[in-house]
N, CA and C atoms as a LAMMPS dump frame, in Angstrom:
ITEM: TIMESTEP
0
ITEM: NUMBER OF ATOMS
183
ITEM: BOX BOUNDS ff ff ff
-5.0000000000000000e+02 5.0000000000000000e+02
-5.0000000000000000e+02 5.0000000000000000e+02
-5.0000000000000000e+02 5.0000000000000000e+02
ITEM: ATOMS id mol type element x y z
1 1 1 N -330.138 -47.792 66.083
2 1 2 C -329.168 -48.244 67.041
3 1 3 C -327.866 -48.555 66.305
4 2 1 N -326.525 -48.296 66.526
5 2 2 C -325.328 -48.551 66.205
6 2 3 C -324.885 -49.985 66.827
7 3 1 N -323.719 -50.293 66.009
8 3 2 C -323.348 -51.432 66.402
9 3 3 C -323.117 -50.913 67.882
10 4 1 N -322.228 -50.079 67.997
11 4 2 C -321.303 -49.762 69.532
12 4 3 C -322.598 -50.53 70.563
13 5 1 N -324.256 -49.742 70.235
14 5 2 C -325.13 -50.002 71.039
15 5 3 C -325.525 -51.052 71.491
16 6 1 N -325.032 -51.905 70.663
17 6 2 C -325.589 -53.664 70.435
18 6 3 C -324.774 -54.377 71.388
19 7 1 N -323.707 -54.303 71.998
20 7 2 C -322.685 -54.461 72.884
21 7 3 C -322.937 -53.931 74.509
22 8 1 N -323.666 -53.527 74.222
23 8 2 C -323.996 -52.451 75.814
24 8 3 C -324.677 -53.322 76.852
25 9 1 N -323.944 -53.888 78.02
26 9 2 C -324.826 -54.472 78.846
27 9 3 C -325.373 -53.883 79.685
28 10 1 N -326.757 -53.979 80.295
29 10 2 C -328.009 -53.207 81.264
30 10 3 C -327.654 -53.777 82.637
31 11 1 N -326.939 -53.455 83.476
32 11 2 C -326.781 -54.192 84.186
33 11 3 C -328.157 -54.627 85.319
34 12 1 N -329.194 -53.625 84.837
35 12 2 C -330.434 -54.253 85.775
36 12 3 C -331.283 -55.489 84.966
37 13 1 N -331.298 -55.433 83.388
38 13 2 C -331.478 -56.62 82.995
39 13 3 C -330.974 -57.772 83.178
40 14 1 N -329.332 -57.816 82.98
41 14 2 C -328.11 -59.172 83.717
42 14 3 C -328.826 -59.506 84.853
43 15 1 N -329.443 -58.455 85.721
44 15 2 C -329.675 -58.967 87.371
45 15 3 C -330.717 -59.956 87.444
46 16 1 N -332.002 -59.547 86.268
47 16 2 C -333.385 -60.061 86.213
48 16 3 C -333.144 -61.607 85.598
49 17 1 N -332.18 -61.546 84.343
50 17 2 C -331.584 -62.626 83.645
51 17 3 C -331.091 -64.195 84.775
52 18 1 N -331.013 -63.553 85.656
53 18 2 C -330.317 -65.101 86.337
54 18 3 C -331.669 -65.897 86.836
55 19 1 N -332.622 -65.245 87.334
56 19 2 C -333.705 -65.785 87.689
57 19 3 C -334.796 -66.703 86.901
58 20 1 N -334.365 -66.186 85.426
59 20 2 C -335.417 -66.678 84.436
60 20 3 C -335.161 -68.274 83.977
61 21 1 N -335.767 -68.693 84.351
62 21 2 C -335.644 -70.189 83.746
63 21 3 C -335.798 -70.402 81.979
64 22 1 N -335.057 -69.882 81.364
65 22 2 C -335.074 -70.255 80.304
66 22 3 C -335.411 -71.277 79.55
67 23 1 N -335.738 -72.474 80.236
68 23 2 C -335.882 -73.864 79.393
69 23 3 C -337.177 -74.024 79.583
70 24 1 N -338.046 -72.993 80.497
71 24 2 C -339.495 -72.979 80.746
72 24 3 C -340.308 -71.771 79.137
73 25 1 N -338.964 -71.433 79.081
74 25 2 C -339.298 -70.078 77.702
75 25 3 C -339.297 -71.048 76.376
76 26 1 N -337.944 -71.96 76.208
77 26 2 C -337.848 -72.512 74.784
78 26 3 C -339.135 -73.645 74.841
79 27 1 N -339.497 -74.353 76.288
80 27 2 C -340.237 -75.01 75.925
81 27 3 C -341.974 -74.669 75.626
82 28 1 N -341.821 -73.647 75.953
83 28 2 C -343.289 -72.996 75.19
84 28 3 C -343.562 -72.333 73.798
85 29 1 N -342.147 -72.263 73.126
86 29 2 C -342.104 -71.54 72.158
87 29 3 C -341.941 -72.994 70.9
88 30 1 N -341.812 -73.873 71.881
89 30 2 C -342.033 -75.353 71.063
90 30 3 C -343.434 -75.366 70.285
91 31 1 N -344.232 -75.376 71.476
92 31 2 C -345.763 -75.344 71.399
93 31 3 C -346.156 -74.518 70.372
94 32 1 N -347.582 -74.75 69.479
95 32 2 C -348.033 -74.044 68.379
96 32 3 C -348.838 -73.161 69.279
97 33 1 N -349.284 -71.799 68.578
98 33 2 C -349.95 -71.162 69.054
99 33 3 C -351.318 -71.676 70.004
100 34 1 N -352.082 -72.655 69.443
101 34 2 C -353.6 -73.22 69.792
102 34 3 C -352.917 -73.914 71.418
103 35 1 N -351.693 -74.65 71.185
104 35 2 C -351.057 -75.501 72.253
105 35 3 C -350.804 -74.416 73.575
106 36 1 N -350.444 -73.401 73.481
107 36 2 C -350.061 -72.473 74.507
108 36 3 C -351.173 -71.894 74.837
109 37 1 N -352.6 -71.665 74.134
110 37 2 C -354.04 -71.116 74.494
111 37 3 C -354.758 -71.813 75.167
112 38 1 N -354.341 -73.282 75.037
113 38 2 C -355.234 -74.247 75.602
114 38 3 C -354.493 -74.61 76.875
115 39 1 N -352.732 -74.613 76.67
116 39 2 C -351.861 -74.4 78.321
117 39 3 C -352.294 -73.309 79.388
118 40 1 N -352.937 -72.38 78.568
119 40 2 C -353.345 -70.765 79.56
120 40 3 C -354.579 -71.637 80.127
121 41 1 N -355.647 -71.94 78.933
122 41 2 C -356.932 -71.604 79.536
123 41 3 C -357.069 -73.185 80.52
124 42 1 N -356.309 -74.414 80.742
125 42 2 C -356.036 -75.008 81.956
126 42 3 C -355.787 -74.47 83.097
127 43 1 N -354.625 -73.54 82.901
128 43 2 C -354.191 -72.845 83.828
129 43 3 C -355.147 -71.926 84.741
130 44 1 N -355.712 -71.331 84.08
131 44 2 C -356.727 -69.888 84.475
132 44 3 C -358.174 -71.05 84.9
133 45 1 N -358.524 -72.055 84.351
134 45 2 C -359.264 -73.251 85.579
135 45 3 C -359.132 -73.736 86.762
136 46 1 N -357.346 -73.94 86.411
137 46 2 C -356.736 -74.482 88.035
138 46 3 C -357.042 -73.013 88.927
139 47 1 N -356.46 -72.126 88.391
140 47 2 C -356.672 -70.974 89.755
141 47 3 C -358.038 -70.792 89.568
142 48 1 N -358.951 -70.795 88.598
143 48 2 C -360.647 -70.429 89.354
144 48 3 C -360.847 -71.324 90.593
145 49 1 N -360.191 -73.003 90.018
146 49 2 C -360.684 -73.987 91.338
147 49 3 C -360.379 -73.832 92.61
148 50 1 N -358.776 -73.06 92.441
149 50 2 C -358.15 -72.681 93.659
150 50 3 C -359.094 -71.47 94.573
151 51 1 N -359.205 -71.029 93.865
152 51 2 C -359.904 -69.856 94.471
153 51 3 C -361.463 -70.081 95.139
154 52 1 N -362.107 -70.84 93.984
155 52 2 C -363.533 -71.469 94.505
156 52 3 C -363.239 -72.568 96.44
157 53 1 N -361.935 -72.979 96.044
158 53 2 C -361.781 -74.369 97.169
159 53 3 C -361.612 -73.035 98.218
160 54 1 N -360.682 -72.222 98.028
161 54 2 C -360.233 -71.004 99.323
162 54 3 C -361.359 -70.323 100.31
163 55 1 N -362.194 -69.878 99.38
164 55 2 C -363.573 -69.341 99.264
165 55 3 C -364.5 -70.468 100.469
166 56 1 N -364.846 -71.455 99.909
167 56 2 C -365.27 -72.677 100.883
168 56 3 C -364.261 -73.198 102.053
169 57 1 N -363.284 -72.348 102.304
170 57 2 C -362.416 -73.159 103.568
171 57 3 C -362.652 -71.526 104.296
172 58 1 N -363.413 -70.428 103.842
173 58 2 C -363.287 -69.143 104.392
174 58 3 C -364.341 -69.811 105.778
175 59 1 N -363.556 -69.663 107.121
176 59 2 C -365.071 -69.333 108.202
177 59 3 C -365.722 -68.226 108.069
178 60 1 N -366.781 -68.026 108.284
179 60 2 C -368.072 -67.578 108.315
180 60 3 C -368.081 -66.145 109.216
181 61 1 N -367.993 -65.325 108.182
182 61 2 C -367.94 -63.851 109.434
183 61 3 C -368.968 -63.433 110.402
């Protein structure tokens, strides 16, 4: 890549860029690796529970 290239704005990336909460990015990149595995695998519990609670509110076909 040339410098010239390094300058080049995407304008469909700029578009995606406004949406991203950035301070949700630096603050995970705080976290040590083990800290962000153990943030997932909470995470991926809460939605099994979610899903288990959904499941039990299903009426009965």
């Amino acid at each position: 890549m040339s410098r010239q290239d390094e300058h080049v704005v995407d304008p469909v990336i700029e578009a995606y860029k406004k949406d991203v909460d950035r301070t949700l990015i630096r603050e995970n990149l705080r976290l040590s690796v083990e800290q962000r595995f153990e943030k997932l695998m909470r995470l991926q519990e809460f939605a099994t529970e979610l899903r288990r609670a959904a499941l039990e509110r299903e009426p009965s076909r």
